[in-house]
VEXMAR-914288 format. One record per residue (C-alpha): x, y, z. Coordinates in steps of 0.001 Angstrom, whole numbers, padded with zeros to 6 digits, always signed. Layout:
XYZ/...
END
This chain:
+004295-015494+005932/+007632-013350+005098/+007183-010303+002892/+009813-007777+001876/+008999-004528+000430/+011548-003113-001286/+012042+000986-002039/+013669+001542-005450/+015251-001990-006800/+012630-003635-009279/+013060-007375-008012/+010634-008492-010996/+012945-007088-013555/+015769-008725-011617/+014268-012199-011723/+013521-011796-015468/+016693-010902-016203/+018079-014216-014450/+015709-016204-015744/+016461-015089-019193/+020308-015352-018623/+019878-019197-017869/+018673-019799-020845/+020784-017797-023129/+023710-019712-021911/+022260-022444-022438/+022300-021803-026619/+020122-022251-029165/+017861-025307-029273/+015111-026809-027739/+015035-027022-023932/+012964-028478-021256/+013379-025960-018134/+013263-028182-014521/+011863-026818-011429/+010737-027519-008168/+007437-026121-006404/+009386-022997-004696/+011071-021811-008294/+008332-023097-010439/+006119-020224-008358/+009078-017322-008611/+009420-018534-012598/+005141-018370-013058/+004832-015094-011132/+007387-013053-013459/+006719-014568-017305/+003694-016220-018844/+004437-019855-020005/+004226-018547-023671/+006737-015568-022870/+009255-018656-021807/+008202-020920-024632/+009121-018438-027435/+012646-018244-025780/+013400-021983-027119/+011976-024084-024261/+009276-026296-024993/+008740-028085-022058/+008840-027312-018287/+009507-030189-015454/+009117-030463-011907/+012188-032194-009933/+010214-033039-007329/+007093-034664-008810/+008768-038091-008419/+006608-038451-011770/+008604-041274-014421/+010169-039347-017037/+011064-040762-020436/+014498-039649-021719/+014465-037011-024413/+018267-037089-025510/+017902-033941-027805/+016697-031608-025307/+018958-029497-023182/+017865-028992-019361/+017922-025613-018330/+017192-026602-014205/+016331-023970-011357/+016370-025270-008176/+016727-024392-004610/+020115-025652-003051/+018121-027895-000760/+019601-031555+000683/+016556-032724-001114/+016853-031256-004329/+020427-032016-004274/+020045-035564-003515/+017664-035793-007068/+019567-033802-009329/+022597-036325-007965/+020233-039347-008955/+019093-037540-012396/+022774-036675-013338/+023736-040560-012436/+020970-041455-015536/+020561-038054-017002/+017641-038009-019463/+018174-035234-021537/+021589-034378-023635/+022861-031614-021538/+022885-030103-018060/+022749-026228-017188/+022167-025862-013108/+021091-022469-011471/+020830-022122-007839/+018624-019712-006718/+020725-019415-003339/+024390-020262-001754/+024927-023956-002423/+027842-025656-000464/+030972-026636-001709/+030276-030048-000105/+027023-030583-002283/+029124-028961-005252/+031290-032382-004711/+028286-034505-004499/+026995-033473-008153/+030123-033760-009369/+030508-036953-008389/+026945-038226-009989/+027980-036538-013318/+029929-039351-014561/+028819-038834-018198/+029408-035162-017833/+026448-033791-019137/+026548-030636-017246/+027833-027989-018846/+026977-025103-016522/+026633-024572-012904/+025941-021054-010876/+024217-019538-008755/+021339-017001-009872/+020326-015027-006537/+016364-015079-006137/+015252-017253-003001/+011307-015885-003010/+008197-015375-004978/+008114-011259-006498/+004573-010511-006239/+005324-007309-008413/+008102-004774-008352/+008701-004118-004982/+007411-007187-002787/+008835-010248-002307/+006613-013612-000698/+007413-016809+000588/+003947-017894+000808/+004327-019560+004144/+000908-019219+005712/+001586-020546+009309/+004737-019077+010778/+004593-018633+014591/+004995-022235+016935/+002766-022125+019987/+004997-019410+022502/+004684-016889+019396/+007412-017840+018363/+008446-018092+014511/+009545-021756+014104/+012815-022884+013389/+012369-024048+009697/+010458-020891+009242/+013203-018470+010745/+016089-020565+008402/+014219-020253+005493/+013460-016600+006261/+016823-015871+006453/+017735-017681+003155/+015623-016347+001253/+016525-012260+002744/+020405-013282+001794/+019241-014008-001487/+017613-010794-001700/+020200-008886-000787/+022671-010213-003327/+020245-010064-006073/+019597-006360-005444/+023484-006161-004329/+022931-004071-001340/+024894-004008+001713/+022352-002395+004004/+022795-000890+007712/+020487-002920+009775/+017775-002243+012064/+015255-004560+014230/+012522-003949+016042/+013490-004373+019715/+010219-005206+021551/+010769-008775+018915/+012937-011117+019323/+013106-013092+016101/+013531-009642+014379/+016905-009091+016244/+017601-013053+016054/+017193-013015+012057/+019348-009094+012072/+022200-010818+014319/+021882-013699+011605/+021847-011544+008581/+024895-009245+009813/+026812-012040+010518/+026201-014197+007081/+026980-010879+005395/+030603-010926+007029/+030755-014782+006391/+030413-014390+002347/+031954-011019+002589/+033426-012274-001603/+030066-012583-002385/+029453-008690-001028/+032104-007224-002193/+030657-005097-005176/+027322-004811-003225/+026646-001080-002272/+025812+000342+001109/+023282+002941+000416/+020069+000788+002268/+018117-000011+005271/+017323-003004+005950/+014539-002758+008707/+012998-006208+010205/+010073-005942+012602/+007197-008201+012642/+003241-008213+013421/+003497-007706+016996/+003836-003871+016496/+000720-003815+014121/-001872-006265+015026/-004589-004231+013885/-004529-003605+009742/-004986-007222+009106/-008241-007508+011187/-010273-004653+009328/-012065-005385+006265/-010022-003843+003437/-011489-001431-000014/-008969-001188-002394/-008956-004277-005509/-006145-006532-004450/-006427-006115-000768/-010114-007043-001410/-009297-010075-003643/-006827-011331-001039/-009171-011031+001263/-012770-012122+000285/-011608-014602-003075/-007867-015663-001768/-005116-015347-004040/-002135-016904-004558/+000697-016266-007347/-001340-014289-008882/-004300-016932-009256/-007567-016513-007613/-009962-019538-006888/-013116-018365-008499/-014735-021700-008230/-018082-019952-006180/-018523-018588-009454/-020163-020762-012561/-017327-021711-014947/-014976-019333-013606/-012291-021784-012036/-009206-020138-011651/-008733-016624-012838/-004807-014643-013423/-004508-011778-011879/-001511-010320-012676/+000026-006596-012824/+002620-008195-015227/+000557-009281-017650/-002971-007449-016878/-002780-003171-017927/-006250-002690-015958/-005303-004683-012996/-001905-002534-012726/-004000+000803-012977/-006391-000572-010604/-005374-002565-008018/-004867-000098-005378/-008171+001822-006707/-011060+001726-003952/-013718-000281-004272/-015875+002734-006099/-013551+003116-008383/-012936+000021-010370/-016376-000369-010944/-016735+003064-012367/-013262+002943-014368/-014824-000904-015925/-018147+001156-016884/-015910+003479-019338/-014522+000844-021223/-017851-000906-021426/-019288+002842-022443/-016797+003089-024930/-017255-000276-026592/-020544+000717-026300/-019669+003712-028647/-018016+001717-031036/-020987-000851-031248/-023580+001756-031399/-025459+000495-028623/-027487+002611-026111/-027886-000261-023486/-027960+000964-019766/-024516-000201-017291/-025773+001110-014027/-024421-001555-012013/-022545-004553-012139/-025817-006663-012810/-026095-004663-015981/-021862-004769-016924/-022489-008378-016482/-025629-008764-018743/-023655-006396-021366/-020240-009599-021125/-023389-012126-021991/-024887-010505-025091/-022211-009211-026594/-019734-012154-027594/-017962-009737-029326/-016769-008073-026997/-015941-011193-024999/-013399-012011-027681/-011658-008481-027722/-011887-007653-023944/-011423-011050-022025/-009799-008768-019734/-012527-006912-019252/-015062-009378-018643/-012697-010877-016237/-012797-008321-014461/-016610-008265-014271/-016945-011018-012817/-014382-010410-010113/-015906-007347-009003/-019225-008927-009182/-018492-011485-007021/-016988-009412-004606/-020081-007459-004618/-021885-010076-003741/-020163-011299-000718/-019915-007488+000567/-023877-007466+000365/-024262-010813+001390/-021800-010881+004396/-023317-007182+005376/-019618-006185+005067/-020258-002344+004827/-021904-002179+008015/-019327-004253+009438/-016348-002475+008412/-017695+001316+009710/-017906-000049+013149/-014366-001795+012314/-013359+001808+011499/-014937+003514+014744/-013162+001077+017202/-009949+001184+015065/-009836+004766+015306/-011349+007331+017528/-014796+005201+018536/-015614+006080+022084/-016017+003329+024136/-019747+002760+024747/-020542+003545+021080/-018422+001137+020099/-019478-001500+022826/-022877-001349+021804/-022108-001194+017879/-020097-004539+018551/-022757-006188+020351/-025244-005349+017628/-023211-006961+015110/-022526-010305+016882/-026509-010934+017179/-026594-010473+013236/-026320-013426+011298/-025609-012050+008458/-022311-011419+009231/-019891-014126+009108/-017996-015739+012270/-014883-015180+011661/-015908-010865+011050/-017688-011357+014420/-014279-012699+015961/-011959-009978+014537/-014657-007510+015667/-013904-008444+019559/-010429-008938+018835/-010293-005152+017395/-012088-004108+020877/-009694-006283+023013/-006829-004369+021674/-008029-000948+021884/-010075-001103+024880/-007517-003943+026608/-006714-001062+029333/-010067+000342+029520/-011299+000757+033572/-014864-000841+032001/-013776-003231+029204/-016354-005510+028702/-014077-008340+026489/-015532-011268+028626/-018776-010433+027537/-017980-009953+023919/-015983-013537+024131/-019395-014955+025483/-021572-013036+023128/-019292-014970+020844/-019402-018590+022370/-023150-018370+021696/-023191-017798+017974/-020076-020317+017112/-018822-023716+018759/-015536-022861+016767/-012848-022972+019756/-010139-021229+017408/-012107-018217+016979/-013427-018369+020503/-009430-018511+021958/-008294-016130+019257/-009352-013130+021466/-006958-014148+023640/-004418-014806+022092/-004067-011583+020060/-003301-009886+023088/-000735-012474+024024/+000583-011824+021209/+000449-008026+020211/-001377-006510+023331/-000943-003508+025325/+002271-004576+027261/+004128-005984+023946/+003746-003365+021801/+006064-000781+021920/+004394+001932+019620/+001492+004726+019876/-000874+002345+017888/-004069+004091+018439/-002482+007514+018268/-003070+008347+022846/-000063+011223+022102/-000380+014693+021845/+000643+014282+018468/-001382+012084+016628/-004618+013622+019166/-003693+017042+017122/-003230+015065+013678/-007136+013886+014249/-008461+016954+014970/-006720+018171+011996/-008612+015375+009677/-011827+015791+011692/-011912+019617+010545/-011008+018760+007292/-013736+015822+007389/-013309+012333+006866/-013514+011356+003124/-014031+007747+003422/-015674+006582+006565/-014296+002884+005271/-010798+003589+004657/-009636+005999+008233/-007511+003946+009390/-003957+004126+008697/-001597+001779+008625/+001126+001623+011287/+004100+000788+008119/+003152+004363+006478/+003794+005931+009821/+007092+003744+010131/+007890+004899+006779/+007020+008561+007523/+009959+008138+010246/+012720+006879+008221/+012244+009213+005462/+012351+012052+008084/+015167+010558+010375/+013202+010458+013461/+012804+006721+013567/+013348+005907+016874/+016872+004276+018175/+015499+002475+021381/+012716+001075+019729/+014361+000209+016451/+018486-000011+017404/+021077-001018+014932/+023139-003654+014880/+025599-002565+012338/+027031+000975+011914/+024460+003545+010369/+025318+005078+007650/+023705+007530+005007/+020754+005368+002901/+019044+006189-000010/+017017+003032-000496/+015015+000760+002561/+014535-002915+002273/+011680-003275+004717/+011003-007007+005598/+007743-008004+007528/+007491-011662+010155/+003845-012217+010171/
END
């Protein structure tokens, strides 16, 4: 998966901006808007189908459905489409028997002047009336963070794959023109696809140079990918979203609730959900406190005394009150979320699992954690795959230890799971991102980050779940401050002075 993370440019607002421009120039009158699967996702992530419906367009169509579509000659087709050779080839064939009255065709990326030719040629009843391209190549997830929802990345040598390094490049042109930036660029060096895709970038940049030319050059862009940080994604994570993604799975926004009764799918959106936005980087504690005052002040307003000590009784409140059902869906959405996700935490014994997560991802001496480790992987409460990350969390911070005992972690592990993935996983992690690939102080050996801990340890630890800290915020901490440094991160185009970073993650 790609991600970009973006400083100061709002690349939601963008995208509804663009969106909206399509169909203003389109006119008044009713519109059917055509997609495929990439745009459909960027269009569903940024407006609500009803938001887009009182704008004039009353029905929405996927390109690439290869469903039979009747011809609705009074609609005009407001189409957003990726410039692909595929997607090109059927908007040639639907402009050759166009079905609705009239034509208007955004890109979301470059399109070639040769595929320009091609359409023009199919239009021989010259329905289309507009053509441009409208810069947004990737899914905005809110904000500042862009997706493009490609789960499996890396080929077999840890590698990213070809169609996976081409469409990560697209899609970070895109980006750049939507938020017109012309940024100095960085890579980091110990990864070769990051300086492949910087060379790339730098040298499409001075191949559409027209298309730059009012683009300012007050950002970083910074490309690294997992290699330096192999850690954060293994522990168990406490804050709402991270905890959704995690334990639930959520995609666009929608989050398979299916384990749950007549829950299906459930929208979780900072868009289009006020609690979710104040609460979705709230810890675990938190939310379930901040969903007890609104209960407590429905409560109030019901003149009702009943007890809400715990999500059991939040849950029993949704049930008997249909009332407020109807006025807080939101609410009781959100009820049920947490519930659930209290019930896999208990179930999968996930607090227990995540302090000794914390210990070896932190400061855990080494027989401590060794033993902690070993516990865990006779328990069967805990799931498989939380038994697997637990040796691969060892394996990378004990991987130079004069008494590492990984082997017989790996076999503690053969004996609880025939599942040769998990079982090969442990070595491949440090293939990938182990002691002689990374080029950073990731479990903080230096006299700086030793002083930093005994800092926090005389200042206590507030949350023995949440220690750890992420090796982007001390990336971060390094930019802002200047001292980010030039062997391990090098340029490849002049530095200059930046105000904003575009910060884009290979994983």
């Amino acid at each position: 998966m790609l991600s970009a993370w973006c400083s100061a440019m709002d690349v939601v607002t963008a995208t509804r901006q663009y969106i909206s421009e399509m169909i203003r120039l389109a006119g008044p009158g009713m519109k059917v808007m055509m997609m495929d699967k990439e745009t459909t996702s960027v269009v569903s992530c940024v407006y609500a189908q009803s938001d887009v419906m009182q704008k004039e367009v009353y029905l929405f169509e996927r390109l690439d459905s290869g469903a039979v579509r009747d011809p609705i000659k009074h609609l005009k087709c407001v189409a957003f489409l990726r410039p692909t050779p595929e997607n090109v080839q059927l908007l040639a064939e639907e402009l050759r028997s166009p079905k609705y009255a009239q034509y208007y065709i955004y890109f979301c990326n470059i399109i070639s002047k040769t595929d320009v030719k091609i359409l023009a040629e199919a239009d021989e009843q010259e329905t289309v009336r507009e053509m441009h391209e409208f810069y947004m190549d990737a899914v905005p997830l809110c904000s500042h963070l862009l997706t493009l929802n490609i789960e499996l990345s890396y080929g077999p040598t840890f590698s990213i794959t070809p169609s996976v390094f081409r469409r990560s490049l697209q899609a970070l042109i895109a980006t750049l023109l939507a938020v017109k930036k012309k940024p100095s660029i960085r890579y980091q060096s110990s990864s070769r696809d990051s300086k492949r895709l910087a060379d790339e970038v730098m040298k499409a940049i001075i191949r559409e140079e027209s298309l730059f030319e009012t683009s300012k050059s007050d950002a970083l862009l910074l490309i690294v990918d997992r290699s330096d940080d192999p850690v954060t994604p293994l522990l168990n994570q406490w804050t709402y979203e991270a905890m959704v993604h995690e334990l639930l799975g959520i995609r666009n926004h929608r989050v398979n609730m299916e384990s749950v009764q007549d829950a299906g799918i459930v929208l979780l959106s900072p868009m289009q959900d006020t609690f979710y936005a104040k609460n979705m980087y709230a810890n675990f504690g938190e939310i379930g406190q901040n969903i007890k005052e609104l209960m407590t002040d429905f409560q109030r307003k019901a003149q009702t005394n009943q007890k809400l000590e715990s999500i059991a009784d939040m849950k029993n409140f949704v049930e008997q009150y249909p009332q407020f059902r109807k006025i807080s869906g939101t609410v009781s959405k959100h009820v049920m979320v947490v519930g659930e996700l209290s019930r896999i935490v208990s179930s999968n014994s996930l607090l227990e699992v995540s302090e000794v997560e914390q210990q070896v991802a932190c400061d855990g001496e080494h027989s401590h954690c060794l033993n902690d480790i070993r516990r865990l992987l006779q328990n069967q409460h805990i799931t498989d795959i939380d038994a697997c990350r637990l040796v691969m969390l060892y394996a990378l911070r004990f991987e130079t230890h004069t008494n590492n005992d990984i082997s017989g972690l790996v076999q503690l592990l053969k004996r609880r799971t025939s599942n040769t993935r998990l079982i090969s996983a442990v070595r491949a992690v440090l293939d990938f991102a182990g002691a002689s690939r990374r080029q950073n102080d990731l479990f903080g050996g230096s006299a700086m980050a030793m002083t930093k801990r005994i800092i926090k340890g005389l200042k206590g630890v507030e949350n023995i779940y949440t220690q750890h800290e992420p090796y982007l915020c001390q990336l971060i901490d390094s930019i802002a401050k200047g001292r980010l440094s030039e062997t391990a991160y090098p340029h490849v185009t002049a530095a200059h002075r930046f105000v904003e970073l575009i910060l884009l993650f290979l994983e």
